[in-house]
PLY file of the C-alpha trace (Angstrom):
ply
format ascii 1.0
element vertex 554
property float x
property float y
property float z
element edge 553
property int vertex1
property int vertex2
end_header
16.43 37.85 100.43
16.20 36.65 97.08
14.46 38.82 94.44
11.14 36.76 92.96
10.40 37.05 89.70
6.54 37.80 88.24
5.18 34.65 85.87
6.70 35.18 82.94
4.85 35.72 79.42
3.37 32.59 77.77
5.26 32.10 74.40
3.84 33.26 71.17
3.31 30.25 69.37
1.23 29.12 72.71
-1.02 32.23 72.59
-1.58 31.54 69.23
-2.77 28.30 70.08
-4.92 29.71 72.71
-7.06 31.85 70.17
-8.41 28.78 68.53
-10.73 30.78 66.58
-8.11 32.29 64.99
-6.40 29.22 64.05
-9.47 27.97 62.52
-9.86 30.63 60.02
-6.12 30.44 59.08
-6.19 26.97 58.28
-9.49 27.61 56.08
-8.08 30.14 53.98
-4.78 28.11 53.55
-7.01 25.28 52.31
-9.01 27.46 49.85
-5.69 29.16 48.78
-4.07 25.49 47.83
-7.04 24.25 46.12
-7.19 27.91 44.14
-3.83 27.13 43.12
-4.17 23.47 41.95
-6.80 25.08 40.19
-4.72 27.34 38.30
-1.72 25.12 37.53
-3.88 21.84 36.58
-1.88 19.36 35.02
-1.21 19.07 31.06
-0.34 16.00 29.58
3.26 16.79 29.89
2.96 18.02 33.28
1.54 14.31 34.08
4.12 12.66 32.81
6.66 13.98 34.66
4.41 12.98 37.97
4.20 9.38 36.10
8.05 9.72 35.24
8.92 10.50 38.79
7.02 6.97 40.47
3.05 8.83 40.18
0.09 6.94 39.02
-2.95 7.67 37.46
-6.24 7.70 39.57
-8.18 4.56 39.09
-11.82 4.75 38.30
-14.12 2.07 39.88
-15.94 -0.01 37.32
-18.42 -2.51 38.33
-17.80 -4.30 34.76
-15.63 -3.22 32.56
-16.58 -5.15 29.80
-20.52 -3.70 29.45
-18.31 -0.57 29.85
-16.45 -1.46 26.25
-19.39 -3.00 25.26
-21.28 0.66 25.83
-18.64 2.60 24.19
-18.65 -0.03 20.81
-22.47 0.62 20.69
-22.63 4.32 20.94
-19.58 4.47 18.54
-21.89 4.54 15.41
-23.35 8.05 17.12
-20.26 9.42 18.36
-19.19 12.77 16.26
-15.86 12.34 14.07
-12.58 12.26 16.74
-10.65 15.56 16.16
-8.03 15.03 13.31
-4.19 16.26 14.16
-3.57 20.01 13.88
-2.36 21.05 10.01
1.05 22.05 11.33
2.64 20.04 13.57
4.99 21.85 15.79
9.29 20.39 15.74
10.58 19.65 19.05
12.31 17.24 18.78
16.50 17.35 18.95
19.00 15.00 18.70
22.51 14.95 18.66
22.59 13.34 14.97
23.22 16.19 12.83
20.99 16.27 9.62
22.69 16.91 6.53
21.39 20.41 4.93
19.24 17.94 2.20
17.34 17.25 4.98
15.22 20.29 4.54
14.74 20.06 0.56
11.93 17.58 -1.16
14.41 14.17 -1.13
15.63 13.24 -4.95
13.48 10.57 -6.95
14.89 7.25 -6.60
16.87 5.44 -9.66
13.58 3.31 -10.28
11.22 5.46 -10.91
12.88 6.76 -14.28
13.21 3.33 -16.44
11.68 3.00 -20.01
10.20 -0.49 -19.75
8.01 0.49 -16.59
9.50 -1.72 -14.64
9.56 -1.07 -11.08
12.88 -1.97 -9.10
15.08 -1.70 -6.36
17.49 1.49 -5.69
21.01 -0.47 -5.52
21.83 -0.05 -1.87
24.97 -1.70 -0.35
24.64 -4.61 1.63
24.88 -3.18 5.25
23.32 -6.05 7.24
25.52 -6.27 10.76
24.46 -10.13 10.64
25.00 -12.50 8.08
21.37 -13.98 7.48
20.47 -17.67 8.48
20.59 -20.28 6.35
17.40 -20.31 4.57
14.30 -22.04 6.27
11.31 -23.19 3.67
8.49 -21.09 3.14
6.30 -19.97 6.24
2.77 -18.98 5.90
0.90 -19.95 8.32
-0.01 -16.61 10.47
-1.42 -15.92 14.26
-4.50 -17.28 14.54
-7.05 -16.13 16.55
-8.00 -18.43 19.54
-11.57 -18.94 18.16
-12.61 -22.45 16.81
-15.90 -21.43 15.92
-15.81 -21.70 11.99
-14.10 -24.38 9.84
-12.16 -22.31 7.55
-9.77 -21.63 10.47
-5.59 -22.95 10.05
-5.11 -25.79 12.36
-1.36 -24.97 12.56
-1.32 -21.37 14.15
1.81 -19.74 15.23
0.92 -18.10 18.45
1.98 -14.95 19.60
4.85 -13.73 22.13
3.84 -13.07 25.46
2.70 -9.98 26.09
4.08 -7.05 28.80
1.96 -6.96 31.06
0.92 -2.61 31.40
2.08 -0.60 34.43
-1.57 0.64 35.30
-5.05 -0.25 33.45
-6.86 2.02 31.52
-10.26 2.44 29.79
-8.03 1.39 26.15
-7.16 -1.88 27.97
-10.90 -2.69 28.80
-11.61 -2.16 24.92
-9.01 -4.85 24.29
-10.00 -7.48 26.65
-13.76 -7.07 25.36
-13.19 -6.57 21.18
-10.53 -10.25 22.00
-13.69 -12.09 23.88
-15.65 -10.93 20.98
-13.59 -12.00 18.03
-12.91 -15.18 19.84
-16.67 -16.14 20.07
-17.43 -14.07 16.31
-20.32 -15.78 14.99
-20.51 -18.00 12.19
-20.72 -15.65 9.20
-22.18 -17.16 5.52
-22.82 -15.45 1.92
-21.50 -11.93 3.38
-22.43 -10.05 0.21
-19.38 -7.71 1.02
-16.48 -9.86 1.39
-15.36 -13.22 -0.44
-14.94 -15.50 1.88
-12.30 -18.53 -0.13
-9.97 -15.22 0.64
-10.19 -15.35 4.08
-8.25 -17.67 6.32
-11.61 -17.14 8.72
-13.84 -14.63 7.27
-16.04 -14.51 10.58
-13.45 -13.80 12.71
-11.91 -11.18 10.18
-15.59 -9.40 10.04
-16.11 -9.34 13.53
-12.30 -7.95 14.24
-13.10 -5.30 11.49
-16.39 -4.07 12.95
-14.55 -3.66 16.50
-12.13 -1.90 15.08
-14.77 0.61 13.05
-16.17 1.11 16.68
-13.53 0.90 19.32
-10.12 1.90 18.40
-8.60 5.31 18.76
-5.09 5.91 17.67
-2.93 9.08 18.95
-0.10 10.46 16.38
2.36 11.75 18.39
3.55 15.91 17.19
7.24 15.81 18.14
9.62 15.57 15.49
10.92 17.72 12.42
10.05 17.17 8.98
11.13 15.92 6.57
12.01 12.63 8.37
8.72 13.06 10.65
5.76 13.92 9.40
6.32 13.59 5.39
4.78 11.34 3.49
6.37 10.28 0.52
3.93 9.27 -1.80
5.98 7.69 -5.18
7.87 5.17 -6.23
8.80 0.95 -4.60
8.69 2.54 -1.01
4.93 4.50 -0.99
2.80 2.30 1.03
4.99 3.91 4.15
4.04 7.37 2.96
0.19 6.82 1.92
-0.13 5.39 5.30
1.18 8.39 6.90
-1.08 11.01 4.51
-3.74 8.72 5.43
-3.42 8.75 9.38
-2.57 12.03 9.99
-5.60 13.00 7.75
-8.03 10.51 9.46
-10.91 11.74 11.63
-12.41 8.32 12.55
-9.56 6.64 14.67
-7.39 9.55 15.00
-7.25 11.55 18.59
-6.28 14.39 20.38
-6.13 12.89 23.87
-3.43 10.20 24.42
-5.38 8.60 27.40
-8.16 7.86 25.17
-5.95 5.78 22.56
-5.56 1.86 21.88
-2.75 2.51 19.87
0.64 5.46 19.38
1.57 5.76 15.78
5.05 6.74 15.45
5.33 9.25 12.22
8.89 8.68 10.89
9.85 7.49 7.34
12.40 4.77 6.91
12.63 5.97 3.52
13.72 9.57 4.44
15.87 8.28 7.13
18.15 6.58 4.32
17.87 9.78 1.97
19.00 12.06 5.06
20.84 10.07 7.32
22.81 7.47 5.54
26.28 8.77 4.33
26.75 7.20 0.66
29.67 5.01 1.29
30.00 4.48 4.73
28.45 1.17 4.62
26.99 1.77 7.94
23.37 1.92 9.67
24.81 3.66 12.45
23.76 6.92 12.29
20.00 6.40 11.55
19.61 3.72 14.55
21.37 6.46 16.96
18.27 8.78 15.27
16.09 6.24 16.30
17.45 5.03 19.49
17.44 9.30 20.43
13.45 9.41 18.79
12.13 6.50 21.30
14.62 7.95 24.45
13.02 11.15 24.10
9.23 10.55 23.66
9.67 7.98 26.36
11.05 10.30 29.14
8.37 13.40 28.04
5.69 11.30 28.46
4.34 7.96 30.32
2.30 5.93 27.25
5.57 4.05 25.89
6.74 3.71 29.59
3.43 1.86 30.48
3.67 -1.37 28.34
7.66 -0.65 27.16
6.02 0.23 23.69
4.08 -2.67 23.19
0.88 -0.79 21.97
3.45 1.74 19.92
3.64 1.38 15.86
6.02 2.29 12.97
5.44 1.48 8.93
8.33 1.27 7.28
8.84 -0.16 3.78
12.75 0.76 3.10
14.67 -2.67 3.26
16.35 -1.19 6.25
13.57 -0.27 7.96
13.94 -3.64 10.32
17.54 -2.74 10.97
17.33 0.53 12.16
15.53 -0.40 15.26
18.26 -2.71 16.70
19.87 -0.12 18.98
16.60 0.08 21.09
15.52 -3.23 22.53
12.21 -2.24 23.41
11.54 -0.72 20.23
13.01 -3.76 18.20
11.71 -6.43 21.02
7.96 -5.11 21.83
6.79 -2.22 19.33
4.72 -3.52 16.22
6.67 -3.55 13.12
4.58 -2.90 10.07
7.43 -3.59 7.70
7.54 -4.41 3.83
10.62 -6.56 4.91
8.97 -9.29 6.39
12.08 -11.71 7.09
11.71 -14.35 9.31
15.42 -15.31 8.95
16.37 -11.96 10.14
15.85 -12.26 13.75
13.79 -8.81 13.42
10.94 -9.65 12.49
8.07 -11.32 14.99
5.83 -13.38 14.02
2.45 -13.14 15.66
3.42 -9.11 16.83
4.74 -7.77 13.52
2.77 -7.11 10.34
3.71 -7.62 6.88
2.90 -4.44 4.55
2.52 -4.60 1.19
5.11 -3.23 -1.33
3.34 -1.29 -3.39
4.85 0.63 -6.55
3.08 4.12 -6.93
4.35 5.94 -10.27
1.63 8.94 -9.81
0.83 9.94 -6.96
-2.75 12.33 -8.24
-3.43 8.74 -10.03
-2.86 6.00 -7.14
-5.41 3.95 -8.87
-4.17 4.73 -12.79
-3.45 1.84 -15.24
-4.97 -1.13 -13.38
-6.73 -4.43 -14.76
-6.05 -6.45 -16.73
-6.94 -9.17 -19.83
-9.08 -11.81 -18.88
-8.40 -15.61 -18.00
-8.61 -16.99 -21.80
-7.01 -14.18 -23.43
-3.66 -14.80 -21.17
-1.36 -16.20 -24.09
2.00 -15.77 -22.09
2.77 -18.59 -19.11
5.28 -16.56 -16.99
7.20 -13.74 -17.14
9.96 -11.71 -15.25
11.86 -9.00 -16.17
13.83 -6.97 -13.44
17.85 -6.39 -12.36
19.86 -9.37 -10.92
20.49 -8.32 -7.58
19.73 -10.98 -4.59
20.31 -14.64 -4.42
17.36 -15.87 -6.49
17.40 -13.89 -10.05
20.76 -14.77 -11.60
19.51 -19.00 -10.34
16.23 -17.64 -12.20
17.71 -16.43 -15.36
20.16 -18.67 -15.93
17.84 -21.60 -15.65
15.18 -19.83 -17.83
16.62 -16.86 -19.41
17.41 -16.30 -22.67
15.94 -19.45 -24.42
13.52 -19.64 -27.20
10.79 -20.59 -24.60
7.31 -19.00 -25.43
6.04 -19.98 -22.75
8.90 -18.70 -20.36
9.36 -15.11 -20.76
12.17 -14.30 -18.25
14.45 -11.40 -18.82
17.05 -9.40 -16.93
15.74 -5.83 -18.75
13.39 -6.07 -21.82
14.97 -5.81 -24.78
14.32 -3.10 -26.65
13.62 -4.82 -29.51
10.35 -6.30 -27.32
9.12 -2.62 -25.61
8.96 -1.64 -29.10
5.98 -3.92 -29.69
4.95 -4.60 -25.73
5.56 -3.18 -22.69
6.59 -4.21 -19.11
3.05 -3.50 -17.73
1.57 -4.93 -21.18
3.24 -8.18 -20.86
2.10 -8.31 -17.33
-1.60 -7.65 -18.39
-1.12 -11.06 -20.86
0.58 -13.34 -18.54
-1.14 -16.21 -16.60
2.04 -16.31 -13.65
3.67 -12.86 -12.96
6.95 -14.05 -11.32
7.74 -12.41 -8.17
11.21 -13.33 -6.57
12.92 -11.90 -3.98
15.26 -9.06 -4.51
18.34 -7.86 -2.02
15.32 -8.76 0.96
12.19 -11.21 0.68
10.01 -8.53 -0.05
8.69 -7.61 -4.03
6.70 -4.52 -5.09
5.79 -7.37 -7.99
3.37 -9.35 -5.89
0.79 -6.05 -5.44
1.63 -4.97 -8.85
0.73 -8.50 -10.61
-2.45 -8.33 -8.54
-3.22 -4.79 -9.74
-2.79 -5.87 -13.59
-4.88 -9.24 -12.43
-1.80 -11.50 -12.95
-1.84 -15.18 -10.46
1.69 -13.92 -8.49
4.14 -16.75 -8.19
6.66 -15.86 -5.16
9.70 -16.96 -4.65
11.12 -15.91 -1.25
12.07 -18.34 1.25
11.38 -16.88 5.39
9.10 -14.13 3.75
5.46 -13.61 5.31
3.16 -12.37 3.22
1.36 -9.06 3.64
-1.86 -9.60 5.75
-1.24 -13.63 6.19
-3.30 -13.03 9.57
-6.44 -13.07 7.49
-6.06 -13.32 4.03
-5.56 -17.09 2.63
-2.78 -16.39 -0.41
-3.01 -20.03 -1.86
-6.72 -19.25 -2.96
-4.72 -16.77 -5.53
-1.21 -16.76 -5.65
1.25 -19.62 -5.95
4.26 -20.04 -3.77
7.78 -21.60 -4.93
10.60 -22.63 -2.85
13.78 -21.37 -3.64
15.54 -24.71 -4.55
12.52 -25.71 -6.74
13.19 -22.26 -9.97
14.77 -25.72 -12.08
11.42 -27.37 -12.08
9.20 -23.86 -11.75
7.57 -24.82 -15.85
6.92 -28.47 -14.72
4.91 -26.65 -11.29
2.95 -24.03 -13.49
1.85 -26.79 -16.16
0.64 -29.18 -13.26
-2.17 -26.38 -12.38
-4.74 -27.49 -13.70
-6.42 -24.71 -16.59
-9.79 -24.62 -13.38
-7.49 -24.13 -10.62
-5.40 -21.28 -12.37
-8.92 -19.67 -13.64
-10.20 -19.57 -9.97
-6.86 -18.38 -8.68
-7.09 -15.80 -11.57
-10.47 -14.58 -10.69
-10.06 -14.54 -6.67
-7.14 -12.43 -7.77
-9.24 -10.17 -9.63
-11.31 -10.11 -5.76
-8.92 -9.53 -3.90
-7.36 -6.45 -5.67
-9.57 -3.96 -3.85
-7.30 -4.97 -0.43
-4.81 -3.56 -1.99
-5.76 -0.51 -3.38
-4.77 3.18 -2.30
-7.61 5.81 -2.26
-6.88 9.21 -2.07
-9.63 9.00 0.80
-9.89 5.82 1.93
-12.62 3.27 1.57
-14.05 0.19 3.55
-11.58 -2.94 3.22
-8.99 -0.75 1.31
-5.06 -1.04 1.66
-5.14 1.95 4.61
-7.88 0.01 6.73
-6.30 -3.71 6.01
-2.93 -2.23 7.11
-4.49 -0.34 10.32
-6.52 -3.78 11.32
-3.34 -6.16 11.06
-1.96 -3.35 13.54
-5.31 -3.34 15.22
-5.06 -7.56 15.66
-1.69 -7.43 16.79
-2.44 -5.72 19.50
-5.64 -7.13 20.78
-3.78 -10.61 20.26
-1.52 -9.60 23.11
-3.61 -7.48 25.38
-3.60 -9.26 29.01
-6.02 -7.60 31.92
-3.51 -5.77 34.83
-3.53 -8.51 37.78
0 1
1 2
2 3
3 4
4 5
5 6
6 7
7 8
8 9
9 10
10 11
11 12
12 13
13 14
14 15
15 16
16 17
17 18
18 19
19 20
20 21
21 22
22 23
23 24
24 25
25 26
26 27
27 28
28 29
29 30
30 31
31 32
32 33
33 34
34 35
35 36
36 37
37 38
38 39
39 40
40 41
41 42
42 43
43 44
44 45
45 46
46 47
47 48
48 49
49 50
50 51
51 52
52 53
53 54
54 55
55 56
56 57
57 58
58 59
59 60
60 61
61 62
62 63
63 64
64 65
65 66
66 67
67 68
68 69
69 70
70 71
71 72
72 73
73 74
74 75
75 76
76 77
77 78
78 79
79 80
80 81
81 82
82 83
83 84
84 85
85 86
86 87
87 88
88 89
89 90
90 91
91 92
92 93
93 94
94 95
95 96
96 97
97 98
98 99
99 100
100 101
101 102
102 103
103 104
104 105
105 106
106 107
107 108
108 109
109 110
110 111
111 112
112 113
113 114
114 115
115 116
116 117
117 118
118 119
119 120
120 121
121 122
122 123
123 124
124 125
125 126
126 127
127 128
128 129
129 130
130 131
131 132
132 133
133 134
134 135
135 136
136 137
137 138
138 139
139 140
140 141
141 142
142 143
143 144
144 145
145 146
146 147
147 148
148 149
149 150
150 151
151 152
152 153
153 154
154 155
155 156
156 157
157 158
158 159
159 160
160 161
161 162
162 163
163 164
164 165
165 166
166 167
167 168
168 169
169 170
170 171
171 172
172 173
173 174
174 175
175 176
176 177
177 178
178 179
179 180
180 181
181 182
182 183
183 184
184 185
185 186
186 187
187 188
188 189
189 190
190 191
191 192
192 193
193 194
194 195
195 196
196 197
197 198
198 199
199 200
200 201
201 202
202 203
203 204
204 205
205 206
206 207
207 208
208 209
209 210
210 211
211 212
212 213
213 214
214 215
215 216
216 217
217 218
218 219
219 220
220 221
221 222
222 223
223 224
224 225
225 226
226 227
227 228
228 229
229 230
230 231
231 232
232 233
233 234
234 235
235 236
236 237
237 238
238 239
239 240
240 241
241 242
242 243
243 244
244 245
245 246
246 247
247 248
248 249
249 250
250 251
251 252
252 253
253 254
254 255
255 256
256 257
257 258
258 259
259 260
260 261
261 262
262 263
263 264
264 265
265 266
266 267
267 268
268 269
269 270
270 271
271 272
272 273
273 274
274 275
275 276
276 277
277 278
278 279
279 280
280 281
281 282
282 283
283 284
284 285
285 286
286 287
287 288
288 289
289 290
290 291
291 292
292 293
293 294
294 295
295 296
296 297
297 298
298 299
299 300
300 301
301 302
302 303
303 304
304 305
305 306
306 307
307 308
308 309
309 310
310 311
311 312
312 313
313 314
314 315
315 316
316 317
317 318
318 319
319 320
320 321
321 322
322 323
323 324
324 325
325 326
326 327
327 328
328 329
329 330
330 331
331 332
332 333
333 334
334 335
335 336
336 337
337 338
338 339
339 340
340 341
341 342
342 343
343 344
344 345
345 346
346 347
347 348
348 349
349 350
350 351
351 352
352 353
353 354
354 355
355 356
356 357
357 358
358 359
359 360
360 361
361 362
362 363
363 364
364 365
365 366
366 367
367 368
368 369
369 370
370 371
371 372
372 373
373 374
374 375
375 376
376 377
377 378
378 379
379 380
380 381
381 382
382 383
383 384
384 385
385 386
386 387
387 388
388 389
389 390
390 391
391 392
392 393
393 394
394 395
395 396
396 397
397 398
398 399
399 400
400 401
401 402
402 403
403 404
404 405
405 406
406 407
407 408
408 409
409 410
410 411
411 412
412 413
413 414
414 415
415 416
416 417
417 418
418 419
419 420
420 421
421 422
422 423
423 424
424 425
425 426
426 427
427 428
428 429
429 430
430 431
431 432
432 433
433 434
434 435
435 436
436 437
437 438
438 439
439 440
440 441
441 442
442 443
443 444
444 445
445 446
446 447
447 448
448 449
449 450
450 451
451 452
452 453
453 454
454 455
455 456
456 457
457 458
458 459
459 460
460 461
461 462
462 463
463 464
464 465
465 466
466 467
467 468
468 469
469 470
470 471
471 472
472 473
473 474
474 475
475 476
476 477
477 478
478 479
479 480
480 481
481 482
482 483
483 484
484 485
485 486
486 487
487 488
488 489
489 490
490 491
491 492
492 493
493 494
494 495
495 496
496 497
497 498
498 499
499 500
500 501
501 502
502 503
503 504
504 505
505 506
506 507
507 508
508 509
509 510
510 511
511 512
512 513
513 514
514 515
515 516
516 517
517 518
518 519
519 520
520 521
521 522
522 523
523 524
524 525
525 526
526 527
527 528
528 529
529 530
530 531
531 532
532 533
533 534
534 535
535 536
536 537
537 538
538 539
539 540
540 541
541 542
542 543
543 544
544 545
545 546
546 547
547 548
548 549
549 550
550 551
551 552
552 553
C-alpha cells in the first residue's frame, strides 16, 4: 500500500506573503530609507549634469504666464540685494593634453608696442598664419542688426537680420526673460530730449534705452571656474590688446550681473585670453594656429561633457572677448563654438568667414599704456584750434599703409601729415599724441586685420576718426550711428582721401567733432565701472545678441 505523504510546508516567500502586516511595515521603512538617502546625496550641479548628460531632464515648473513672470522679476530687480560675485580664487581643473610651455606660469613679456618713443601705439609683428587666403575685398558694411521695432524714425531701413537661432533642449526661467525683455524692446516707447544720452549717436536711441534698462534688471551672467591661469582667469590690462583683459577684471569683479547659480543665468562667459593663448601657446616660428585651437577645441569638449548649459542651445547663449588678431581663428576647430557662440572680437572681418553678423559683436581696440591711469592723457584741443587736416603715423604692415604713404607720404603737404614713424626731428617739437590732439581727421587704416586701436584712441584725444578698412564692422554698429562722428573711406578711394576731407563742409566736421567729444564716455574704461561706459556697452551688444535670437521651446 502506498505510503501517503502529510501536506507539505507552504514556501517561505508565500508565508511571507501571508503576514501582510509584516509586509506593510517593510515596504514603509524601505520607502523612508530611499527618501533618507536622496536626502543625503542631493544632486550638485555636477551631479545634474551627468543625469542631463546621460538623456535626464530638468523638472518643468508650471507657469500660467511666463511673461508677467519676467515682467515680476524686471520689477523687483531694483530691490533685489547685489548677486554674489565669483569666489577670489578660482580653483584649476581643467587638463588638456596641450602641454603649456613653463612661461605659462610667469607674468607674459610686454609686447614690442608698448616701448616706442613717439607714443605711438602699434601692432606686435606676427606672421601671417591665416589657413585661408581672405576674399577679395567687399566695400564697406555698416549697417548692423536691427531690432524688429519700427516704432521711432531714427531706425536703419536696411537691417541685416540675424542667423536663425538653435532652438534650446528644455526651457528655462532665463528663456522667459528673453522672450519678454525682446517684446519689450520691440514695442520701446518713443523716447525724446533723454537728458542722459545724445540721441544723433544712436542708430535708435529708444530702442537702445529700453534694451539697456532690461539689461540693468534682467540679466544674470555665470563665469564658469574651470581653467588654469594664466590663460584663464588673467586679465591683462596694457598695451593694443586690453579691452579683452579689462573686460575680464571687470566681470569677474561684478556683483550686479554676475552669479553663483548657472540655472539662474541668461548668459556663460567663457574666461580665456586670446592674448595669453598666443604668448603661451604659439611656438615662434611654426607658423601654425594649431596648437591653441586644439586648447580650445579641448576647453569647449570639456566644459560641455561636465555640465549641460553649452549642451542645451550648442553654445548659443555662451561668450568669449578676444581682441588678439587671432582670436577669430582659434575657434575654427570647434564648429559649435565658431558657428553658434557670440564672438566679441576686436577683429571684426566680414571677409573672413568668422565673423557673424547679427550674432557677433565688434569690441573696441583700445590702447591702455597705464593700467592705475586707464583714463590718463585724454582730450583734446578744440574745433578752431585744430591747425593740422590729417595725420598718420604708424609701421607699414597690411595692404592699405604702404598705398597710404606712398600716395601721401613724404611731401611738403601741411595739410597731409602722413608718416611711416615720426621723425625725430618732429617728436622733438610735437609728439604722436600731441599731433593727434591738433588734427581735425586722425587717420585710422587697417593694419595686418581690419581692426585699429587708432579709432578709440582718436576719439579719446577728440580727433573726427577717418577709417579705412574695407569688410570691418565697427565696434557697437548695433546702436551707435558712426557717420554722426567718424568718416569712413573705401580702400580704393586713399588717391582722392584730401579731395574727401576738403568737401566736409567746416559745420559738418565741427558737429562730427563735437558728437565725438559725446561719444567718448562709450568708450572709456573705469577702474569700477559706470553707466554707459566701455564694460556695460560691451556686455549689452552681448546682451542684444542674444535676445535677438532667443526663440520660445515649441
Amino acid at each position: 500500500m502506498p505510503h501517503h505523504l502529510s501536506s507539505p510546508r507552504p514556501l517561505l516567500p508565500r508565508k511571507l506573503l501571508q503576514r501582510r502586516p509584516a509586509v506593510v511595515a517593510c515596504a514603509a521603512v524601505a520607502v523612508l530609507a530611499a527618501a533618507a538617502i536622496l536626502l543625503l546625496a542631493a544632486p550638485t550641479t555636477e551631479a545634474l549634469s551627468r543625469t542631463l548628460l546621460a538623456g535626464g531632464s530638468l523638472p518643468s515648473r508650471p507657469r500660467e504666464d511666463p511673461h508677467a513672470a519676467a515682467a515680476e522679476r524686471f520689477a523687483e530687480s531694483s530691490s533685489l540685494p547685489p548677486a554674489e560675485a565669483p569666489p577670489p580664487s578660482l580653483k584649476a581643473n581643467f587638463s588638456t593634453r596641450i602641454t603649456p610651455s613653463p612661461s605659462m606660469f610667469f607674468e607674459p613679456a610686454s609686447s614690442p608696442v608698448e616701448n616706442f618713443d613717439d607714443r605711438s601705439m602699434e601692432e606686435p609683428e606676427h606672421p601671417d598664419i591665416k589657413e585661408n587666403s581672405p576674399k577679395e575685398s567687399a566695400p564697406f558694411l555698416q549697417e548692423p542688426m536691427s531690432s524688429d521695432s519700427t516704432s521711432s524714425s531714427d531706425v536703419s531701413s536696411d537691417r541685416v537680420l540675424p542667423p536663425d537661432p538653435e532652438i534650446p533642449l528644455w526651457s528655462t526661467a532665463a528663456d522667459e526673460d528673453l522672450i519678454y525683455a525682446k517684446k519689450e524692446i520691440a514695442n520701446a516707447p518713443l523716447v525724446s530730449g533723454h537728458h542722459d544720452l545724445y540721441a544723433p549717436l544712436f542708430r535708435n536711441v529708444s530702442i537702445f534705452k529700453r534694451s539697456y534698462e532690461l539689461m540693468e534688471g534682467l540679466l544674470k551672467v555665470y563665469i564658469y571656474h574651470d581653467g588654469a591661469k594664466p590663460i584663464f582667469h588673467s586679465p591683462y590690462l596694457k598695451g593694443i590688446y586690453a579691452s579683452e583683459g579689462w573686460f575680464m577684471k571687470l566681470i569677474e569683479g561684478d556683483q550686479s550681473f554676475v552669479v553663483r547659480d548657472p540655472n539662474r543665468a541668461h548668459l556663460f562667459y567663457l574666461p580665456y585670453s586670446s592674448r595669453q593663448l598666443e604668448h603661451n601657446l604659439y611656438v615662434p616660428g611654426s607658423n601654425t594656429l594649431e596648437p591653441l585651437s586644439i586648447f580650445v577645441k579641448n576647453y569647449i569638449d570639456m566644459i560641455s561633457a561636465k555640465f549641460p548649459y553649452w549642451n542645451r542651445t550648442k553654445g548659443t547663449d555662451h561668450f568669449f572677448v578676444a581682441c588678439h588678431d587671432w582670436g577669430p581663428y582659434t575657434t575654427k576647430l570647434h564648429d559649435e563654438l565658431r558657428k553658434n557662440a557670440i564672438k566679441a572680437l576686436c577683429n571684426a572681418d566680414l571677409s573672413e568667414g568668422v565673423f557673424i553678423r547679427g550674432r557677433d559683436v565688434s569690441l573696441p581696440e583700445t590702447f591702455v599704456r597705464s593700467p592705475r591711469k586707464p583714463l590718463g592723457g585724454i582730450g583734446g584741443k578744440p574745433a578752431s584750434q585744430r591747425s593740422i587736416l590729417a595725420f598718420f603715423a604708424g609701421q607699414m604692415h597690411g595692404r592699405v599703409r604702404p598705398i597710404l604713404l606712398r600716395h601721401w607720404g613724404g611731401k611738403d603737404d601741411a595739410d597731409m601729415k602722413i608718416y611711416s614713424r615720426l621723425p625725430r626731428r618732429i617728436t622733438r617739437r610735437m609728439n604722436y599724441v600731441q599731433h593727434m590732439k591738433l588734427t581735425k581727421y586722425c587717420i585710422c587704416p587697417m593694419g595686418y586685420e581690419v581692426n585699429s586701436p587708432r579709432i578709440v584712441e582718436a576719439i579719446y584725444y577728440e580727433c573726427v576718426p577717418v577709417i579705412i578698412a574695407d569688410n570691418f564692422v565697427l565696434p557697437f554698429d548695433d546702436v551707435l550711428d558712426w557717420s554722426a562722428f567718424s568718416v569712413v573711406v573705401p580702400e580704393r578711394d586713399v588717391p582722392r582721401l584730401k579731395e574727401i576731407l576738403l568737401e566736409i563742409p567746416e559745420s559738418r566736421y565741427v558737429a562730427m567733432q563735437s558728437n565725438v567729444r559725446k561719444v567718448q564716455r562709450h568708450f572709456l574704461w573705469h577702474p569700477k565701472p559706470v553707466k554707459y561706459d566701455i564694460f556695460h556697452m560691451i556686455l549689452h551688444s552681448v546682451w542684444f545678441s542674444r535676445v535677438n535670437q532667443v526663440l520660445q521651446v515649441q
